[in-house]
N, CA, C and O atoms as CSV, one atom per row, in Angstrom:
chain,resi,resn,atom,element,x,y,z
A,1,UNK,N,N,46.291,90.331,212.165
A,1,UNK,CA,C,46.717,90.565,210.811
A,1,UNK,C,C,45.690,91.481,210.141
A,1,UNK,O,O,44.507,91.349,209.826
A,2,UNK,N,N,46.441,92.291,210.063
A,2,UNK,CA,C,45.209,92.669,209.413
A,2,UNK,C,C,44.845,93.060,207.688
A,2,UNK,O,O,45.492,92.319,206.948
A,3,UNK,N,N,44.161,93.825,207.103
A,3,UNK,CA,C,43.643,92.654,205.736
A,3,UNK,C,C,43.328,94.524,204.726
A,3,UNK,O,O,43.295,95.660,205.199
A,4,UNK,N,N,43.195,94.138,203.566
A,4,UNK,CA,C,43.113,95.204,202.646
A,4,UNK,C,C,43.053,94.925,201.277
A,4,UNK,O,O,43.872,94.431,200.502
A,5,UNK,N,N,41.372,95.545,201.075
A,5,UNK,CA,C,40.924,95.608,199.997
A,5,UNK,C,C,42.147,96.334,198.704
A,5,UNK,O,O,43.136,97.057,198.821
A,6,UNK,N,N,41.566,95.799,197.709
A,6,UNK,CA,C,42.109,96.830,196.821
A,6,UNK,C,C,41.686,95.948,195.052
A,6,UNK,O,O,41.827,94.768,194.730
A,7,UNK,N,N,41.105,97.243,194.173
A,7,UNK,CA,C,40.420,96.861,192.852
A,7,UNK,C,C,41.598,97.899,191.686
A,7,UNK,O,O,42.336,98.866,191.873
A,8,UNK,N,N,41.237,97.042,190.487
A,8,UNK,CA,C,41.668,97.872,189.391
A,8,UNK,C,C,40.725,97.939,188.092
A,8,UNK,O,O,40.232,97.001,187.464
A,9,UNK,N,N,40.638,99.048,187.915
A,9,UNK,CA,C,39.634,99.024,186.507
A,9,UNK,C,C,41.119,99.597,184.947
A,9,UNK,O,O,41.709,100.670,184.823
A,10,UNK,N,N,41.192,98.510,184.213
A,10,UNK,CA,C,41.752,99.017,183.435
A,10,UNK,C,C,40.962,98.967,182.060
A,10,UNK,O,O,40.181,98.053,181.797
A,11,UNK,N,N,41.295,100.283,180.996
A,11,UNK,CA,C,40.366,99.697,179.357
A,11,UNK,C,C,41.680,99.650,178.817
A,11,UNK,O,O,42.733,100.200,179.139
A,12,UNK,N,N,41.360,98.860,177.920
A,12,UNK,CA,C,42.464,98.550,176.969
A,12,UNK,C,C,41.826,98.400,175.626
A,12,UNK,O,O,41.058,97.491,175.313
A,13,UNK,N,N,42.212,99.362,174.884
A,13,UNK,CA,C,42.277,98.992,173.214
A,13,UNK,C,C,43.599,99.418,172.394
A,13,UNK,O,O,44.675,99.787,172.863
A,14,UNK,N,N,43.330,99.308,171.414
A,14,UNK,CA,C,44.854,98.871,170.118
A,14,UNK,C,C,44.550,100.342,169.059
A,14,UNK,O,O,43.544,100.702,168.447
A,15,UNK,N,N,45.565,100.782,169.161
A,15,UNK,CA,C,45.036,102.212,167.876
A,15,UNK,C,C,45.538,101.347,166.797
A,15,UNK,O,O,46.508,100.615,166.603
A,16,UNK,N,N,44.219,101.825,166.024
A,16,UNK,CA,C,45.056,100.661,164.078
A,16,UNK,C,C,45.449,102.137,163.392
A,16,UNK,O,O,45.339,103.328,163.684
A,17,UNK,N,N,45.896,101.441,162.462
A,17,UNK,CA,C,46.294,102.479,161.125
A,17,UNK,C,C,46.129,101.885,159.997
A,17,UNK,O,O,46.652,100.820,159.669
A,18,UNK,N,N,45.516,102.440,159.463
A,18,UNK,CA,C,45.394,102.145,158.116
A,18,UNK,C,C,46.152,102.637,157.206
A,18,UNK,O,O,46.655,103.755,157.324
A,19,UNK,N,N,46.345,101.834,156.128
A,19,UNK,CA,C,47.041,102.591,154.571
A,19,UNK,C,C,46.858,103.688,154.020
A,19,UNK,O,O,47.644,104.309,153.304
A,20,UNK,N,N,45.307,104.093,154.490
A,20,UNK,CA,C,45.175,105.024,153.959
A,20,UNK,C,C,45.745,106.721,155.088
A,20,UNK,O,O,45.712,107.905,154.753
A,21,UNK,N,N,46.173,106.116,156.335
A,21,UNK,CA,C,46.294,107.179,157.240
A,21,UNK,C,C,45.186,107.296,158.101
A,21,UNK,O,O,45.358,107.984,159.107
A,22,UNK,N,N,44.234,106.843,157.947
A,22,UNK,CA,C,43.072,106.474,158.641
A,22,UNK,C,C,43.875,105.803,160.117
A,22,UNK,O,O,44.936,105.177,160.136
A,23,UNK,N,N,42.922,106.191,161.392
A,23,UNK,CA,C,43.439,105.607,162.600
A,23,UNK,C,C,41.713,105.253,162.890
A,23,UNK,O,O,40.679,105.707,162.397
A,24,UNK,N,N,42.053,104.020,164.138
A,24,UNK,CA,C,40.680,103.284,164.894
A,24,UNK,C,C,41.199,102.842,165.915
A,24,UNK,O,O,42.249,102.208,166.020
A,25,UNK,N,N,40.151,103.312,167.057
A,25,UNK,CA,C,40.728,102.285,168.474
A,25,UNK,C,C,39.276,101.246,168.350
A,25,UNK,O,O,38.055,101.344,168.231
A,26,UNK,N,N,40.450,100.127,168.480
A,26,UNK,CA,C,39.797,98.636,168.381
A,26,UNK,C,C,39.819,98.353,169.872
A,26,UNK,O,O,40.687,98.790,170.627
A,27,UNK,N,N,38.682,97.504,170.282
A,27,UNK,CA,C,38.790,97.179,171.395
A,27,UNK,C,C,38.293,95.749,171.512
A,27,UNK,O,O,37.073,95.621,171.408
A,28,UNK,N,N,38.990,94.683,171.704
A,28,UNK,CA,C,38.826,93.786,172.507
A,28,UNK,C,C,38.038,92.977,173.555
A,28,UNK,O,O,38.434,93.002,174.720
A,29,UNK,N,N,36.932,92.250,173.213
A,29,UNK,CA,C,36.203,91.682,174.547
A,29,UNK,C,C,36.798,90.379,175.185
A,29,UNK,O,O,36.388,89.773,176.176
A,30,UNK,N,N,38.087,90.038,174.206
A,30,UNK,CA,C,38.578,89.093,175.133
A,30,UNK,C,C,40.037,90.272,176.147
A,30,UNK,O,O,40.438,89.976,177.273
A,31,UNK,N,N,40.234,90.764,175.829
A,31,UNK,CA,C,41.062,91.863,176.694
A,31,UNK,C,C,40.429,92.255,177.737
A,31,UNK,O,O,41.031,92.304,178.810
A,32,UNK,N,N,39.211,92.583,177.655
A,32,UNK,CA,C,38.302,93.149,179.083
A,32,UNK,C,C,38.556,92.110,179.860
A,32,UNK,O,O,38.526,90.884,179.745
A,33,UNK,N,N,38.957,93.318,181.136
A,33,UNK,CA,C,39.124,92.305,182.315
A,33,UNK,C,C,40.276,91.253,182.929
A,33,UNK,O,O,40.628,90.787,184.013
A,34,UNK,N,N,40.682,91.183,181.269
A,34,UNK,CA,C,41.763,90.304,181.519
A,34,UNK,C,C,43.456,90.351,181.395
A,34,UNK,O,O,44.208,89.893,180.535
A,35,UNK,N,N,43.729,91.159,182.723
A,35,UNK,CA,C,45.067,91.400,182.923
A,35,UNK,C,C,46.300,90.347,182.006
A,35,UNK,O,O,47.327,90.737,181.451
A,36,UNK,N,N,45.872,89.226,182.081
A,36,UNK,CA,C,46.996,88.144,181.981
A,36,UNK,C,C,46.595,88.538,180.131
A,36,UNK,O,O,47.339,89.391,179.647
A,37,UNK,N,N,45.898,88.168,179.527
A,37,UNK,CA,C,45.854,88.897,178.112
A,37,UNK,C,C,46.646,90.131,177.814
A,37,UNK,O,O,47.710,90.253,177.206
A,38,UNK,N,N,45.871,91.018,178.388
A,38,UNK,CA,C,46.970,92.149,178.249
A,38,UNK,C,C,48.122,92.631,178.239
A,38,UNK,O,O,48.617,93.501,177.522
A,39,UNK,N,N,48.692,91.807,179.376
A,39,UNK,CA,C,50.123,91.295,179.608
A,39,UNK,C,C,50.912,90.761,178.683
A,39,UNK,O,O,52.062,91.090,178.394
A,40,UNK,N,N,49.971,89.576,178.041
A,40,UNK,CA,C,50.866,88.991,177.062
A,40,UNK,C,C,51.366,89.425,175.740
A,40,UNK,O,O,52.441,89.319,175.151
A,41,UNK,N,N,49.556,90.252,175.329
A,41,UNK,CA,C,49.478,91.228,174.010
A,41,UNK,C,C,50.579,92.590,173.801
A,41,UNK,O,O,51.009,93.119,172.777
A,42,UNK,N,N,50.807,92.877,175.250
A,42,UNK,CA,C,52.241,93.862,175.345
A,42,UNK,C,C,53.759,93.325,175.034
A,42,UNK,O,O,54.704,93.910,174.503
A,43,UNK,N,N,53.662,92.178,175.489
A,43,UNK,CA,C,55.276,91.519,175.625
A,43,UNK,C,C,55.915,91.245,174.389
A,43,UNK,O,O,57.031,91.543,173.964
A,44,UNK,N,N,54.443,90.261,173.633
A,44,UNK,CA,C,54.636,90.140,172.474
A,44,UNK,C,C,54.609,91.332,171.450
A,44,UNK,O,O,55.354,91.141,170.489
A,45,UNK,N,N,54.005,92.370,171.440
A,45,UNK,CA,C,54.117,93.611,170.451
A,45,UNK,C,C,55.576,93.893,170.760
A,45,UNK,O,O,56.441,93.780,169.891
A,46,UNK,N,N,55.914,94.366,172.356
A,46,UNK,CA,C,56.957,94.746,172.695
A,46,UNK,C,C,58.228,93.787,171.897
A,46,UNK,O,O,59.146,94.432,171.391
A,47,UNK,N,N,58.259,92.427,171.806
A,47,UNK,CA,C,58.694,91.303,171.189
A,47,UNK,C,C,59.418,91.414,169.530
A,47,UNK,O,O,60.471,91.299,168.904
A,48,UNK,N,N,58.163,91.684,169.426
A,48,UNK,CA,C,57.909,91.936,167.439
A,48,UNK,C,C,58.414,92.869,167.390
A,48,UNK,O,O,59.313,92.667,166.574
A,49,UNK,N,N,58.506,94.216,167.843
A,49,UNK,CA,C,59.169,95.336,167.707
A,49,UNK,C,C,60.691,94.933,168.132
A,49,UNK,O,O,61.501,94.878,167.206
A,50,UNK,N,N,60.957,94.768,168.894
A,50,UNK,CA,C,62.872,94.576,169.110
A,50,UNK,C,C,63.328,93.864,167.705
A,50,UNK,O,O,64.113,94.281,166.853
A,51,UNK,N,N,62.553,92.618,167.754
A,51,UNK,CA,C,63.034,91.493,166.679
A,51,UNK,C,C,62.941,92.553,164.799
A,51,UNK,O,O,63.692,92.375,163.840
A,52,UNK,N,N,62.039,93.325,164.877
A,52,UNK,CA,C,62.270,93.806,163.464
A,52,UNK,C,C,63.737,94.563,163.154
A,52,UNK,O,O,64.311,94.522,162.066
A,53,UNK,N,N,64.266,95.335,164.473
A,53,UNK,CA,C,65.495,96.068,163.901
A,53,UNK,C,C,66.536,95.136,164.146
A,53,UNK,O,O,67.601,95.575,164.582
A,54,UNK,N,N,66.407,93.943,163.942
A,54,UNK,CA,C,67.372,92.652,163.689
A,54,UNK,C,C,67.054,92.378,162.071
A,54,UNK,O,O,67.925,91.847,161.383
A,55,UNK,N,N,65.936,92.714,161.568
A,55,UNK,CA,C,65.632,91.841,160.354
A,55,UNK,C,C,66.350,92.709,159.476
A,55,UNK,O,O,66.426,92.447,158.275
């Protein structure tokens, strides 16, 4: 059988916006590293966004 390495480096941060038009990439130290976070922080944005053009 034979066997195989394999790594992923991902960064992840959030662009904000401000009121004033102002933008910031925020970044996360509980996100570093952590795929299953990231995962979830997508589903749910992805989430919130469908559900608003219902409201």
């Amino acid at each position: 059988m034979a066997s195989s390495d394999s790594s992923v480096a991902v960064s992840t941060w959030v662009d904000l916006r401000y009121p004033s038009d102002s933008k910031k990439k925020w970044r996360s130290a509980g996100l570093a590293n952590n795929l299953e976070a990231t995962q979830g922080f997508i589903e749910t944005y992805g989430a919130h966004k469908a559900l608003r053009w219902y409201a």
